[in-house]
SEMI-217992 format. One record per residue (C-alpha): residue in one letter; x, y, z. Coordinates in steps of 0.05 Angstrom, whole numbers, padded with zeros to 5 digits, always signed. Layout:
<pts>
AXYZ/...
</pts>
This chain:
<pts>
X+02960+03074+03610/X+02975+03078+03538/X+02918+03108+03484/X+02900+03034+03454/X+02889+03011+03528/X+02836+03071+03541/X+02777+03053+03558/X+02712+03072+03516/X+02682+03110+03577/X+02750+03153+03582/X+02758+03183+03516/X+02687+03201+03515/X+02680+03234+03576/X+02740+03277+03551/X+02690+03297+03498/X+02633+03288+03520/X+02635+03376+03543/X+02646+03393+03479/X+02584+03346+03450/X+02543+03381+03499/X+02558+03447+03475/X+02558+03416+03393/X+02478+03393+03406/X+02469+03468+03413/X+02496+03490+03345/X+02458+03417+03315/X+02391+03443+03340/X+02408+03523+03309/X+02424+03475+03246/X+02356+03439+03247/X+02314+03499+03261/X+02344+03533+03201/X+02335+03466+03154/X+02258+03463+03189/X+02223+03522+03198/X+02224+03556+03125/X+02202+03498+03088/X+02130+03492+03106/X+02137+03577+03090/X+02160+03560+03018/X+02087+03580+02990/X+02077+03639+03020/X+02149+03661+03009/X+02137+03642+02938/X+02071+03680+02936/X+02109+03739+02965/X+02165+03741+02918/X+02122+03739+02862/X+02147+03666+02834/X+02114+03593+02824/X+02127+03532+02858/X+02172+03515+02807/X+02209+03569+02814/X+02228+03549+02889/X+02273+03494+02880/X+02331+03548+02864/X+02320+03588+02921/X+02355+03512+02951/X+02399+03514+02884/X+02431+03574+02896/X+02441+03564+02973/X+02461+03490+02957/X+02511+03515+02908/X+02544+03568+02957/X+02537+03506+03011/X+02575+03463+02954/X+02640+03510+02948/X+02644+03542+03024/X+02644+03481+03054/X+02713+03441+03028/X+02741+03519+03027/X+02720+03529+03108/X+02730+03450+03134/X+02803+03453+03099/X+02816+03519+03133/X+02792+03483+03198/X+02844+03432+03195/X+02894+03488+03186/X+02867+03548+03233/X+02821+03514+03283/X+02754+03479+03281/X+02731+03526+03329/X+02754+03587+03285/X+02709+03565+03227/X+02650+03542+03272/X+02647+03622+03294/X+02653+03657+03228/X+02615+03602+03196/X+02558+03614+03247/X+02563+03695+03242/X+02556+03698+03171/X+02497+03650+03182/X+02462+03694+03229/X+02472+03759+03186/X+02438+03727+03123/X+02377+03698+03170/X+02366+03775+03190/X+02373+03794+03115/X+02314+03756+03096/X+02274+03801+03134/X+02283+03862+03109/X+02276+03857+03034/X+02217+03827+02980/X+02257+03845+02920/X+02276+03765+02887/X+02350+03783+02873/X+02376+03805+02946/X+02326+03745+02980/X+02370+03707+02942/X+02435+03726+02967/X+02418+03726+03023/X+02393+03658+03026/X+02445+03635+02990/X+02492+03662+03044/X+02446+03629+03100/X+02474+03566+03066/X+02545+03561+03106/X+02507+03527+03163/X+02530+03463+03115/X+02597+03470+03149/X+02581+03463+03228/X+02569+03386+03226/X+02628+03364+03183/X+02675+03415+03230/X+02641+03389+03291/X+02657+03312+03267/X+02735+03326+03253/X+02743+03371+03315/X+02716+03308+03365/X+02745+03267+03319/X+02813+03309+03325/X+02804+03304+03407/X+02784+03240+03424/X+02845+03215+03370/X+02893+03236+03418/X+02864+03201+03475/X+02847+03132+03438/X+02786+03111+03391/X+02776+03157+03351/X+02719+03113+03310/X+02689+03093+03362/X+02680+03166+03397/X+02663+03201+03334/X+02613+03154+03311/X+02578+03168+03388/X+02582+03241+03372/X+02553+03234+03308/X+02496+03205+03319/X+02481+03248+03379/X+02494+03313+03343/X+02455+03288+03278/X+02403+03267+03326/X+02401+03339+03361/X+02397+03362+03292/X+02337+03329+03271/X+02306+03347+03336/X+02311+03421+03312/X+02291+03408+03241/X+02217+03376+03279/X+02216+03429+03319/X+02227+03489+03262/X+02174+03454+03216/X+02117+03454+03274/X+02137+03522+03292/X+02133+03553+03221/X+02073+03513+03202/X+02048+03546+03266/X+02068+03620+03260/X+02059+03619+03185/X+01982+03615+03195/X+01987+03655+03253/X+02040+03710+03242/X+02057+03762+03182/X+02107+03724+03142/X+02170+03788+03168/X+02157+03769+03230/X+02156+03690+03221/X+02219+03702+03196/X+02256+03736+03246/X+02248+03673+03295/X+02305+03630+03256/X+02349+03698+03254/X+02349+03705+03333/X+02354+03628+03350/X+02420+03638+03304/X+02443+03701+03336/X+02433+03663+03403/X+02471+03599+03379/X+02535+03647+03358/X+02548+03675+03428/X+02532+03595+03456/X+02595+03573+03402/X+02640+03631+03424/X+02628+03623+03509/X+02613+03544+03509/X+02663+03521+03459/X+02740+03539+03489/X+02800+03543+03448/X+02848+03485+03452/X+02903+03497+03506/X+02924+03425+03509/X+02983+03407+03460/X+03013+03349+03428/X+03083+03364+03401/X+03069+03429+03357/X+03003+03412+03341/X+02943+03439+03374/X+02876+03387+03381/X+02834+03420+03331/X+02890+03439+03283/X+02940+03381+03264/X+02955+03402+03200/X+03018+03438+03177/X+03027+03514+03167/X+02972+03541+03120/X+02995+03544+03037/X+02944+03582+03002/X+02924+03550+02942/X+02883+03600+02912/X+02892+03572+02843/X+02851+03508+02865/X+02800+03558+02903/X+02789+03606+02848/X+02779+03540+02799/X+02729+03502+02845/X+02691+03570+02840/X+02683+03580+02765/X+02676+03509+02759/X+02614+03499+02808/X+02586+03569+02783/X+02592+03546+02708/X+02554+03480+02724/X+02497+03512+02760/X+02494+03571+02719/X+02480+03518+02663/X+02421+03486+02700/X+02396+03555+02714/X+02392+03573+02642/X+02367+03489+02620/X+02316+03518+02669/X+02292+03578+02623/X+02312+03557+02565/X+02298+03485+02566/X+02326+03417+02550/X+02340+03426+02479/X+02376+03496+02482/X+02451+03486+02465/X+02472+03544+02516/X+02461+03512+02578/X+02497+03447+02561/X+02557+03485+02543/X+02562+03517+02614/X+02550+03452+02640/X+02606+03436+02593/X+02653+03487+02610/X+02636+03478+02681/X+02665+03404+02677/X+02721+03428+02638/X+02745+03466+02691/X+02743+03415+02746/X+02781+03372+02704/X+02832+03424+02707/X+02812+03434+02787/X+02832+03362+02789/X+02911+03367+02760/X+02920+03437+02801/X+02900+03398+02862/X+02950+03339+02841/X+03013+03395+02838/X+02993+03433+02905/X+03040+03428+02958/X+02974+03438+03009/X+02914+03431+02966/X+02844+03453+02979/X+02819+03379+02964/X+02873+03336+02968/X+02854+03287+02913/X+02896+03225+02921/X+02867+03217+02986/X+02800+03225+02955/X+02820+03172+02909/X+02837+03121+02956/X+02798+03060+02954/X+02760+03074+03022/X+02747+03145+03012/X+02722+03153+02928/X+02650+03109+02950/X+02638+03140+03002/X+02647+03217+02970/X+02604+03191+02915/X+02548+03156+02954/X+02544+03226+02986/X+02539+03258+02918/X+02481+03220+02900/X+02450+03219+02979/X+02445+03301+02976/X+02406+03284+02913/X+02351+03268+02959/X+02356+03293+03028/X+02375+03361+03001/X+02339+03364+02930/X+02274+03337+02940/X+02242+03377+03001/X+02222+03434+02968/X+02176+03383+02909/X+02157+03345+02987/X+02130+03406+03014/X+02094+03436+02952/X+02067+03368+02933/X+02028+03360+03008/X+02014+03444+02998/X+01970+03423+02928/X+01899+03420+02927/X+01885+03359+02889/X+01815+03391+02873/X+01842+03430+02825/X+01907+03402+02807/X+01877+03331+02810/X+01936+03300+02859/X+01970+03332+02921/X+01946+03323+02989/X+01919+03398+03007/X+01946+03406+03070/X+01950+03477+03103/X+02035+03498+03121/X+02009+03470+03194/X+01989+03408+03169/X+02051+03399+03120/X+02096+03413+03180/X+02070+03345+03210/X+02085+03309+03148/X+02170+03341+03157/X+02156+03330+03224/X+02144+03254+03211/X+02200+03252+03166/X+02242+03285+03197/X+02232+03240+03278/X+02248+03177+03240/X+02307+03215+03211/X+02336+03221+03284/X+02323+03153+03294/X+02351+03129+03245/X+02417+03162+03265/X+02407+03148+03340/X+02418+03087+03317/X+02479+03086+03289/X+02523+03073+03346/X+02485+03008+03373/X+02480+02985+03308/X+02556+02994+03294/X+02568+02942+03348/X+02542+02896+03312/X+02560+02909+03239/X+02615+02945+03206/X+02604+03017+03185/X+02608+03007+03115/X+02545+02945+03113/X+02511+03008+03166/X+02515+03057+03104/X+02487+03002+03053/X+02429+02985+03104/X+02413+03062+03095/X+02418+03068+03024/X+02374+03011+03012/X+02315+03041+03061/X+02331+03110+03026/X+02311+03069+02950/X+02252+03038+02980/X+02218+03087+03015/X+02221+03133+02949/X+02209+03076+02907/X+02140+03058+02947/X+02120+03132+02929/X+02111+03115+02851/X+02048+03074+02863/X+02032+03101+02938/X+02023+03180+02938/X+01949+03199+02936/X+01941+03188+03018/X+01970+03221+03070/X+01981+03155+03116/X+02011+03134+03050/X+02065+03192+03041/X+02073+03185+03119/X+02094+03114+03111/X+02142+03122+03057/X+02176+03182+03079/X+02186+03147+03149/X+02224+03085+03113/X+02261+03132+03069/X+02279+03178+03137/X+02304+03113+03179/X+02354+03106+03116/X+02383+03179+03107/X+02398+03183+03186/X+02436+03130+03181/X+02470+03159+03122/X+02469+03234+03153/X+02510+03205+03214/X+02547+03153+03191/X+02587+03188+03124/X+02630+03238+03157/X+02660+03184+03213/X+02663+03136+03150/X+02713+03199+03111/X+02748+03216+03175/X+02763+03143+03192/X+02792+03133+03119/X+02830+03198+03121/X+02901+03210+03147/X+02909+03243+03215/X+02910+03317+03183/X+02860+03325+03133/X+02795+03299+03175/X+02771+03361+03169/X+02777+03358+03090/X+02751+03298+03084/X+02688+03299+03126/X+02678+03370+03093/X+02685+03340+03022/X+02619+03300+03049/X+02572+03350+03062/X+02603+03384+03002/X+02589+03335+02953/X+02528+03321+02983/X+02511+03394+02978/X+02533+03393+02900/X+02490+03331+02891/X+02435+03365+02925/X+02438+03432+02884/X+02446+03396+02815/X+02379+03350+02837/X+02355+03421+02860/X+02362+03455+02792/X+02341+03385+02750/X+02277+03377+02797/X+02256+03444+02783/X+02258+03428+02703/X+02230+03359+02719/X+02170+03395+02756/X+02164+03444+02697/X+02155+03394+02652/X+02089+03399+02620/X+02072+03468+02644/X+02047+03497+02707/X+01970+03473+02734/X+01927+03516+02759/X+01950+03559+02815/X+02023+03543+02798/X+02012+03478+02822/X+02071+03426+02790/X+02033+03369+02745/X+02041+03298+02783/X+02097+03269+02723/X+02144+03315+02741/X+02134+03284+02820/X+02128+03222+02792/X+02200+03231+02761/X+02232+03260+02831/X+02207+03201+02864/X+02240+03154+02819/X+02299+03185+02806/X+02312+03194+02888/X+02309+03117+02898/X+02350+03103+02830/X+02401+03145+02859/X+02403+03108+02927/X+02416+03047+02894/X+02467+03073+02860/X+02498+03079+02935/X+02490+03013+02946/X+02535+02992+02887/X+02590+03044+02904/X+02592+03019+02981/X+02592+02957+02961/X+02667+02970+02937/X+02698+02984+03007/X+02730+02935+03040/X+02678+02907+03095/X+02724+02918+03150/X+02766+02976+03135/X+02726+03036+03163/X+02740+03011+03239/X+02791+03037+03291/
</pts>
């Protein structure tokens, strides 16, 4: 039997091992996105900073998310999947046990930053089913299964991190609370190294989970897509302090875009590039890179202003809903269930549309559900509501962009280009960080440290502009070209 012959059932039960073991690593991945946020007061409190203040403890982890991840999913393609899921995860669980042991604002921050490489597992996880079940016939098909599943798995863990540190954060010493996401990642590192096995299986010279060609490295492109991301959100850092009129930060930004531009024409001369940009150029790839851009605007940069805006008391600041860190956890927890469902149903919903009208259906339910916040925040059934529609839309998104790069990317750089999502989504959702944090400044601090309700008022609408924006980029793919 020949791979276009295959059968759905047989390439999936080929993969379906590794999928098992994947949901593992997705639920580590959803604890960790879960169980600090309703903490992010008291971890404020203890650190001695505002709420303002938190959105760049997610800048500065979003912005070391932004450059590991194309750096580790390109090394995947070249080394092994698996080889990057370990150290990936490792690194992961040595930050989540750094948090612990210091209250001194610089090293927190390091560390969390550091904490940050769990961006990698789910775009490695994509390309290395996506690099299996290629070999043994529908890839699309397979992958987009996977991905919903593991996306799924991940949400799972992000419901069930948020009602456990709503829960302990009442109920524990805030050292303590912490510790629970550090051993849940120590645990999922020894499930990647004894559940996941290496490839033995070969195909010519190549193994499954590393087609691509003998490693080149192109440390030029590296060292630029460094300076050039820390020159950017160095800039926002300082718009932050300094504010919007301040000439200094706008010529980091400056610099910062400078550089890439020159990240760009290295990229264009290397013989194996870090990004390899005329594939991210082609017609079926650029939209979908961008629509992540924009997406990480709001699935990454707007939960911290989520959680602080349920966590204010509108008695004093005159909005907020006042909920305890229990109580906000149900509110993520909401969010977050319709989240899974939303990319549960990818795969059902991919039989009967293409993927690229699946990824404008969840751009347009990302637009509305933030847009309905503008008149519709002062009640909690309210919030609920909106944050469920918005939720159904960024599953779908969450699953359905990295089978959408891999299935417009040659054979050999899956790995880069379903990194290059989560990366760009990571950049969009550290530059959001850093803006929403100036946006929430804007008129001062209330009472408490409590964020005024314009500078919501402008996350809000500035999430569901961006979503649109996806709508108009999608809208540039060829319907049918993201199939098998």
């Amino acid at each position: 039997m020949t791979r276009t012959t295959l059968p759905p059932a047989v390439p999936w039960k080929l993969v379906s091992g590794v999928v098992g073991a994947l949901v593992l690593v997705e639920l580590t991945s959803g604890v960790l996105q879960g169980f600090y946020t309703p903490l992010l007061t008291e971890i404020a409190r203890a650190l001695g900073i505002n709420d303002a203040d938190v959105t760049w403890l997610e800048a500065v982890q979003l912005g070391v998310s932004a450059l590991a991840v194309p750096l580790l999913a390109g090394a995947g393609d070249r080394w092994g999947h698996r080889k990057v899921l370990i150290l990936s995860t490792a690194i992961t669980a040595a930050a989540s046990w750094g948090l612990l042991f210091t209250d001194h604002v610089g090293v927190f921050f390091v560390a969390w930053a550091l904490q940050g490489l769990y961006a990698v597992w789910l775009p490695v996880e994509i390309a290395l089913v996506h690099a299996r079940a290629r070999r043994v016939g529908q890839p699309g098909l397979v992958t987009r299964r996977a991905a919903g599943i593991l996306v799924g798995a991940l949400e799972i863990g992000v419901i069930g991190g948020a009602l456990a540190g709503g829960a302990l954060g009442d109920a524990l010493p805030l050292p303590v609370a912490l510790a629970i996401p550090a051993v849940v990642t120590t645990l999922c590192l020894f499930a990647v190294i004894f559940l996941i096995k290496a490839p033995v299986a070969q195909v010519g010279d190549k193994a499954l989970d590393a087609a691509g060609p003998a490693p080149r490295r192109d440390l030029a492109g590296a060292g630029l897509l460094a300076v050039s991301l820390a020159a950017i959100m160095g800039g926002l850092s300082v718009l932050r302090v300094l504010g919007m009129g301040a000439w200094q930060p706008w010529a980091f930004v400056a610099l910062g875009l400078v550089l890439m531009i020159a990240f760009v024409r290295v990229e264009l001369r290397a013989q194996d590039p870090v990004m390899d940009m005329r594939i991210m150029a082609d017609r079926r790839q650029w939209p979908i890179q961008a629509t992540a851009f924009f997406f990480g605007m709001s699935v990454l940069g707007a939960q911290a202003p989520l959680s602080t805006f349920s966590r204010t008391d509108p008695s004093v600041a005159g909005h907020g809903l006042g909920l305890s860190s229990a109580q906000a956890s149900y509110v993520i927890g909401a969010y977050v269930l319709s989240l899974a469902i939303g990319a549960l149903c990818l795969s059902p919903l991919t039989k009967r549309l293409p993927l690229r009208d699946a990824l404008i259906l969840g751009c347009a339910l990302n637009a509305v559900g933030y847009a309905l916040f503008l008149p519709n925040h002062d009640a909690l059934a309210a919030v609920i509501a909106n944050m469920v529609i918005a939720g159904l839309g960024s599953g779908l998104l969450v699953a359905a962009l990295p089978p959408a790069a891999a299935a417009a990317a040659p054979e050999h750089r899956t790995g880069m280009a379903t990194g290059a999502t989560n990366a760009v989504k990571t950049l969009g959702g550290a530059v959001a960080s850093a803006a929403f944090g100036v946006m929430l400044a804007h008129g001062g601090a209330l009472a408490g440290g409590a964020a005024p309700l314009s500078g919501y008022l402008m996350v809000w609408g500035f999430c569901a502009g961006t979503a649109l924006l996806g709508v108009l980029l999608l809208s540039a793919v060829p319907r049918h070209s993201l199939q098998d």
